[in-house]
N, C-alpha and C positions, 0 to 999 in steps of 0.2 A: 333331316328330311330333304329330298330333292326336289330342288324346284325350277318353275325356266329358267332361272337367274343362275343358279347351278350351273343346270345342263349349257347354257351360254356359254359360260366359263368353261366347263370343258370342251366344246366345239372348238373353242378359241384359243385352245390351250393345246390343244391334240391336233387339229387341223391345221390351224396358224390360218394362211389365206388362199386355200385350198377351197375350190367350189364344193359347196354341201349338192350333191344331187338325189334326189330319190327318184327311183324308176317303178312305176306299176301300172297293173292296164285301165283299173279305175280312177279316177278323175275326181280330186278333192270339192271343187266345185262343178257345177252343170248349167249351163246359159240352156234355157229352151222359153219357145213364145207360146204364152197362155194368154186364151182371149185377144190376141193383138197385141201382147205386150211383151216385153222381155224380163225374164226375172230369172231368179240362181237359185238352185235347191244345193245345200252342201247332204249328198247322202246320206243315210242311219247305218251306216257301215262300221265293222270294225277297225279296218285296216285307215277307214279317212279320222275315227275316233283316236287312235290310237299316233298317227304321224303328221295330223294339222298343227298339232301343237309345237313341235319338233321343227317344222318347214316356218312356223313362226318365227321362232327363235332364233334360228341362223341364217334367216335372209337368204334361203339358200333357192333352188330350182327341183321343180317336182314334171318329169317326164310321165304322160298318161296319154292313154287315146281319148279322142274327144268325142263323146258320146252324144252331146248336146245336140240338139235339132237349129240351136241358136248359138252354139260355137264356135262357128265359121266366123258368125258377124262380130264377132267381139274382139278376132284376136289382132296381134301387127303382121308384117310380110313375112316374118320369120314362126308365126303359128304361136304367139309366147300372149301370155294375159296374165294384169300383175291382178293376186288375191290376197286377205279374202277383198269380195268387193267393199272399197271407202277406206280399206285399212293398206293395202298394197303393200304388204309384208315379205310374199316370195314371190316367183315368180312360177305359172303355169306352162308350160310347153308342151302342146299338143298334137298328137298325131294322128294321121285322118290314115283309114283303112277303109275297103272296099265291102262294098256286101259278102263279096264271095271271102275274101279275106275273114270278115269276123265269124261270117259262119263256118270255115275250116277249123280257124286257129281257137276261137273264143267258147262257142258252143260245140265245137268238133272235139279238136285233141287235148284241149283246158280241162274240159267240163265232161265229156264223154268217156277220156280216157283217165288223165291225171287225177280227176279227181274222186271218183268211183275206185281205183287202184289202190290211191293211196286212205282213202275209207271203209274199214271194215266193215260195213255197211249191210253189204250182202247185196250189191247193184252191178252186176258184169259189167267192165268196162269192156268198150269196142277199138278194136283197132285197126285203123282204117289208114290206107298210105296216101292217099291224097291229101286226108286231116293232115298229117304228120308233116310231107311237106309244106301245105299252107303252115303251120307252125313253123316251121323255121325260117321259112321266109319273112311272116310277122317279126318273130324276133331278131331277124336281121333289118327290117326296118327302126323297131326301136334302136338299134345300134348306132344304127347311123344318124338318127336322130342325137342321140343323147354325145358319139362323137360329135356333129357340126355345133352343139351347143358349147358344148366345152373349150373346142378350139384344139391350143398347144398349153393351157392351161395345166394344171395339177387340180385335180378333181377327188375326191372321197365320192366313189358310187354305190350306194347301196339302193340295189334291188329288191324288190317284194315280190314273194308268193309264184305259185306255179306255172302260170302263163309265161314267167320269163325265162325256164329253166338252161336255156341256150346261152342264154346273154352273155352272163359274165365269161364265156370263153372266145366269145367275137368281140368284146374289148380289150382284152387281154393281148387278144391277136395285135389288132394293131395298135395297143398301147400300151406294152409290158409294163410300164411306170407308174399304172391309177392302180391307187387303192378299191379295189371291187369286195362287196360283201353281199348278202344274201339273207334274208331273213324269210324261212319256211312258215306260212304261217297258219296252215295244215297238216295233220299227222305224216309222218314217213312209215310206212308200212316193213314188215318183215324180210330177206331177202326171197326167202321161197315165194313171197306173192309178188314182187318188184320184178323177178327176172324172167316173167310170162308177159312183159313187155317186149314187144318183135327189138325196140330201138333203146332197151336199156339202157347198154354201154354209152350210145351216142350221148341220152340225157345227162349221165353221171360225168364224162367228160366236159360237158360245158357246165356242171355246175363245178366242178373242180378248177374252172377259169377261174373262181373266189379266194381271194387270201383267208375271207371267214364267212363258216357258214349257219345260223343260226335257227332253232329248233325252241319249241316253246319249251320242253322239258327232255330230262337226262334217260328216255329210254327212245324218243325218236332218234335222238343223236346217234344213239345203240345202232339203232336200224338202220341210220343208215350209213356208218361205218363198218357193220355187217357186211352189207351191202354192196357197199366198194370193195371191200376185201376179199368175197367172194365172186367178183364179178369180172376184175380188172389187175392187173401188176401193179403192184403200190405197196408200198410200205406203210405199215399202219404202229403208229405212235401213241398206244393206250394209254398211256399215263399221263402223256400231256394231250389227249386228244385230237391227235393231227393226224393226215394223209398224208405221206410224201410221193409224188407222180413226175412224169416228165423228167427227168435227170435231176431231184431233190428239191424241185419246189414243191411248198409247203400248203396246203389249206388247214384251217383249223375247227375242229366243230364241237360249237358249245351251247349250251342250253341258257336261254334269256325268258323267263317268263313273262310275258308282253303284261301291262296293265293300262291304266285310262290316266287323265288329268281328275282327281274328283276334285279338287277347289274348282274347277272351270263346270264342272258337270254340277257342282250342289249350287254355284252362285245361278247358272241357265235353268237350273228346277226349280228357282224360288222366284222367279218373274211370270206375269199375270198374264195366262195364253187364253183368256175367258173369250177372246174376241175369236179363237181359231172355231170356224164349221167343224171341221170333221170332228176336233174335240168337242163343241156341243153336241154334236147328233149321236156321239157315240154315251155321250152321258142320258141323253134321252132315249136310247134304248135299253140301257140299263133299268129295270124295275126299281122305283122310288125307294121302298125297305129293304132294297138288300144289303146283310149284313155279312158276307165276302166277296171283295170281287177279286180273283187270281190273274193274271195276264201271262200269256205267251208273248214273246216278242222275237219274230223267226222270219225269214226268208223261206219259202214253201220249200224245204228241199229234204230229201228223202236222210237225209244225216242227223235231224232234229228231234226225230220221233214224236213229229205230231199227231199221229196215227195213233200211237201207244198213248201219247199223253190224251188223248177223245175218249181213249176206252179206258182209259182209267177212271175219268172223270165219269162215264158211265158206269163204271161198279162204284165209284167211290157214294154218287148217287144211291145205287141198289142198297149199298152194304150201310149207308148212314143215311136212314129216311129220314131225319130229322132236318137235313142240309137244304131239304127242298125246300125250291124258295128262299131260302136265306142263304145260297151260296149263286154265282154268275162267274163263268170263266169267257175271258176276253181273250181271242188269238187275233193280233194283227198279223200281218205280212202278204204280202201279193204272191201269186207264185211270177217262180223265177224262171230262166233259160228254158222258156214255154217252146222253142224249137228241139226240143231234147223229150222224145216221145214217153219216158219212162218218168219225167216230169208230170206232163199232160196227165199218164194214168195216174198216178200219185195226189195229184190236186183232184181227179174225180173221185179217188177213196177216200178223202180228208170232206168234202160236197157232201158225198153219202152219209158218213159217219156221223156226222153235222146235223144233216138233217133228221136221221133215224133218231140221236138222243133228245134232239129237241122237240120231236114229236111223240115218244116214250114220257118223258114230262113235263111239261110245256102245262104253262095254268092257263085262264085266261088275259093273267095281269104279269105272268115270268116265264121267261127261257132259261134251260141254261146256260146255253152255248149263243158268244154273241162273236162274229168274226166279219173284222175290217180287213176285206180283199185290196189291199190297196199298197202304194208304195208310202212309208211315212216319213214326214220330215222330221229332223232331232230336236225340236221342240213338242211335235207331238208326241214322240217317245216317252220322252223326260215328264211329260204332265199324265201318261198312263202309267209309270213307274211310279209316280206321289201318288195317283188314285188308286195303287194296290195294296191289300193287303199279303198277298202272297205273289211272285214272281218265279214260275214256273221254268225252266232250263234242264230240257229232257234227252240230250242229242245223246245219241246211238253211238257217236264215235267223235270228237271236236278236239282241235289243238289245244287251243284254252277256249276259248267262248265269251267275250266283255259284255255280251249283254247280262252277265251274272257280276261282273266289276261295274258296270254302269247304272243297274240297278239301286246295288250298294252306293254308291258315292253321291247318288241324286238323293237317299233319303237322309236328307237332315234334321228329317222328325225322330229320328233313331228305332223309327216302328218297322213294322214289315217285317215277311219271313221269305230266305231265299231257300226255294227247295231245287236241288241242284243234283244233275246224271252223276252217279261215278265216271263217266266216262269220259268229262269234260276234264282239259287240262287245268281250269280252275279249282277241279277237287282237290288238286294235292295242295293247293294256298289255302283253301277257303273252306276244307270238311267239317273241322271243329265246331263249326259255331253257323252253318249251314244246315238244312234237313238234307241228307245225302241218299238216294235210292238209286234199285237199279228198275231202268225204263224200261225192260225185256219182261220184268215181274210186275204184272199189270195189279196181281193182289196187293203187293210188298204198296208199289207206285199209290194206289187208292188210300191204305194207308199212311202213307207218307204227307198225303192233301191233307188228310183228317188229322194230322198231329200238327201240320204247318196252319191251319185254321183256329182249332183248339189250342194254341200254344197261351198259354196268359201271359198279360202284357210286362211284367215285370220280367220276363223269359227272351220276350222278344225284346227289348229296349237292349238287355243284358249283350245277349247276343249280335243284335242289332251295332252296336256301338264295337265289340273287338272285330268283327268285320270291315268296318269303315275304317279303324285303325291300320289293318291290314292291307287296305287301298291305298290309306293314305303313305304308309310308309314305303311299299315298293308299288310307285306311281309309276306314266309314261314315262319321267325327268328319269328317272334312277334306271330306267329300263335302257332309256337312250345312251346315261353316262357310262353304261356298264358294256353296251356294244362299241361304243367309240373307244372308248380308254381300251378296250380289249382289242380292236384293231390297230390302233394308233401302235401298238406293242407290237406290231407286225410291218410294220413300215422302214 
């Protein structure tokens, strides 16, 4: 099994004394002043779940924008703060962008266009040319950030996710010699939906600045070697999965299925959060005899199929009267990029939907539907993933999804049932020994509650337990060693 000690080893083995960087636009920690004071939330994110532990390990430098209202105060002249805070393991480097900046680049051409494109969703993306340049100006910020970090150094830069899709070809630019890689960590779409983007070519070009470029599973990689092939001159290397561009430079593109640390995720779920409010109030709205309680744990966004998952939970209701009362579904998450109108209406249908089942049957002493609008911290997470018996993971379209690996890895009572989208990339690790539905089939969806409820416990421990197996043997370490040791090969 891979562990940090592993993954260490091969940083150290692969890189030698090369600076480890990671580049994304979220921010592993967040300084902001509550009440007067200064305090750090580390987000409930996947992408901070999935590379805190990694930026642990190798002492390395993590490039982000700084989002913090308390940011500013914390960092030195060069924008850098060592984390996590008391442990000062790597190092933060922070870049400050404008209002106008985040809402072209972040909420504009990120979140409006990238990512609605590349989610089969059914959400038109827009395309706008002022967004577009704010974006690449953004991403030429981070460049020059993550150059003056570095120096004349030798660097290993790997990039995260959409927002930077520029990057690696304005490093390249002026540093033919860094190793640049890229890990996609949302779907790549078809070429026939990708090349109704006005600025294709330009995105695929800068992500081709990569020597490797990384896809949760082997049919995105599809896509988007498609994708180049019909779009650009390039020689395409199926067998060994490469692009060749530019007079025979090479990128290479392969499929890394992202997972979590679960020994760091079961030892934070077994520690006493009895003192956290939000977690008492939400136990206090829970009805004292209920005997299910289901959780969502979602970011409000139209990819999750919260909507479907309400109306299920409404027939599931209809179709099993017995459930009343004896079952309570919990959805945390706030909504998100509330500047993105098609957001806004989405959180007023998920409001409505809310409030119609809960007033459909509603006793005077039980709801069903109980929902924390709020942002949560990864301790709250962790303590309503031990308070469930079933963990709900409904999205419409997802790369992989960890809050269905983080689920898993926090229950070390070996109870609980994950019922989980076909359409998450954690289906193809995790179908077996999951309740697997489709979120579109609201009947199918209803019954899918009713058999993860009813499961007997000797069924779920069963299942329960080769699940956790499966966490634990392709964990973040193995996930890490197997991107590095796979670029180190291209060096």
């Amino acid at each position: 099994m891979s562990t940090r000690e592993s993954l260490q080893e091969v940083l150290k083995d692969k890189i030698g004394d090369a600076l480890f960087v990671v580049v994304s636009n979220r921010e592993p920690y967040i300084h902001r002043w509550s009440e007067g004071k200064l305090v750090v939330d580390k987000p409930a994110s996947g992408l901070v779940t999935a590379m805190d532990p990694m930026l642990r390990t190798s002492n390395g430098i993590w490039v982000a924008h700084g989002s913090g209202n308390a940011d500013r105060r914390v960092v030195d002249k060069k924008s850098r703060v060592m984390v996590p805070p008391g442990e000062d393991l790597y190092t933060l480097k922070r870049v400050w962008l404008t209002k106008e900046e985040e809402r072209g680049y972040y909420y504009g051409f990120s979140n409006s266009t990238l990512w609605p494109l590349c989610h089969v969703a059914f959400a038109r993306p827009t395309f706008d040319t002022m967004e577009w340049e704010t974006y690449k100006r953004v991403n030429q910020i981070f460049a020059d950030a993550v150059l003056e970090e570095i120096g004349d150094r030798q660097a290993f830069i790997w990039i995260q996710d959409y927002h930077l899709a520029l990057l690696p070809a304005m490093l390249k630019e002026k540093r033919p010699d860094l190793l640049v890689a890229q890990f996609w960590h949302i779907p790549w779409p078809n070429p026939e939906i990708f090349r109704i983007c006005p600025w294709n070519k330009e995105i695929l070009e800068g992500m081709l600045g990569n020597d490797l470029i990384g896809f949760h599973i082997k049919m995105h990689c599809e896509n988007f070697i498609n994708t180049v092939d019909q779009s650009m001159e390039v020689r395409v290397d199926r067998e060994r999965s490469a692009i060749f561009h530019h007079g025979g430079v090479g990128t290479k593109v392969l499929d890394f299925p992202i997972s979590v640390d679960k020994e760091m995720i079961g030892k934070d779920a077994e520690k006493d959060y009895s003192y956290n409010e939000v977690i008492q109030d939400a136990k206090r709205s829970l009805p004292a005899k209920c005997k299910y309680i289901a959780v969502g744990v979602d970011r409000v966004d139209y990819t999750k199929g919260i909507p479907e998952r309400l109306r299920a939970v409404d027939r599931f209701l209809e179709k099993y009267p017995h459930m009343v009362r004896n079952f309570v579904y919990l959805q945390m998450g706030a909504l998100s990029r509330i500047r993105i109108g098609l957001y806004k209406s989405l959180n007023d249908e998920i409001n409505q939907l809310v409030d119609e089942i809960n007033w459909k049957y509603s006793t005077d002493d039980w709801t069903p539907i109980v929902f924390l609008r709020r942002n949560l911290t990864y301790p709250e997470v962790l303590a309503f993933y031990k308070m469930a018996n079933v963990c709900i993971v409904s999205s419409l379209h997802d790369g992989m999804n960890l809050v269905a690996k983080e689920f898993v890895a926090s229950r070390s009572d070996e109870d609980g049932v994950l019922l989980l989208s076909k359409f998450t990339g954690a289906a193809r690790e995790l179908d077996e020994h999951s309740v697997i539905f489709n979120p579109y089939d609201i009947e199918g969806f209803a019954d899918a509650i009713h058999e993860a409820v009813s499961m007997p416990k000797p069924k779920r421990r069963r299942r329960m337990r080769r699940l956790r197996e499966i966490v634990e043997e392709n964990n973040i370490y193995r996930w890490g060693e197997n991107f590095v040791s796979e670029l180190a090969k291209l060096a």
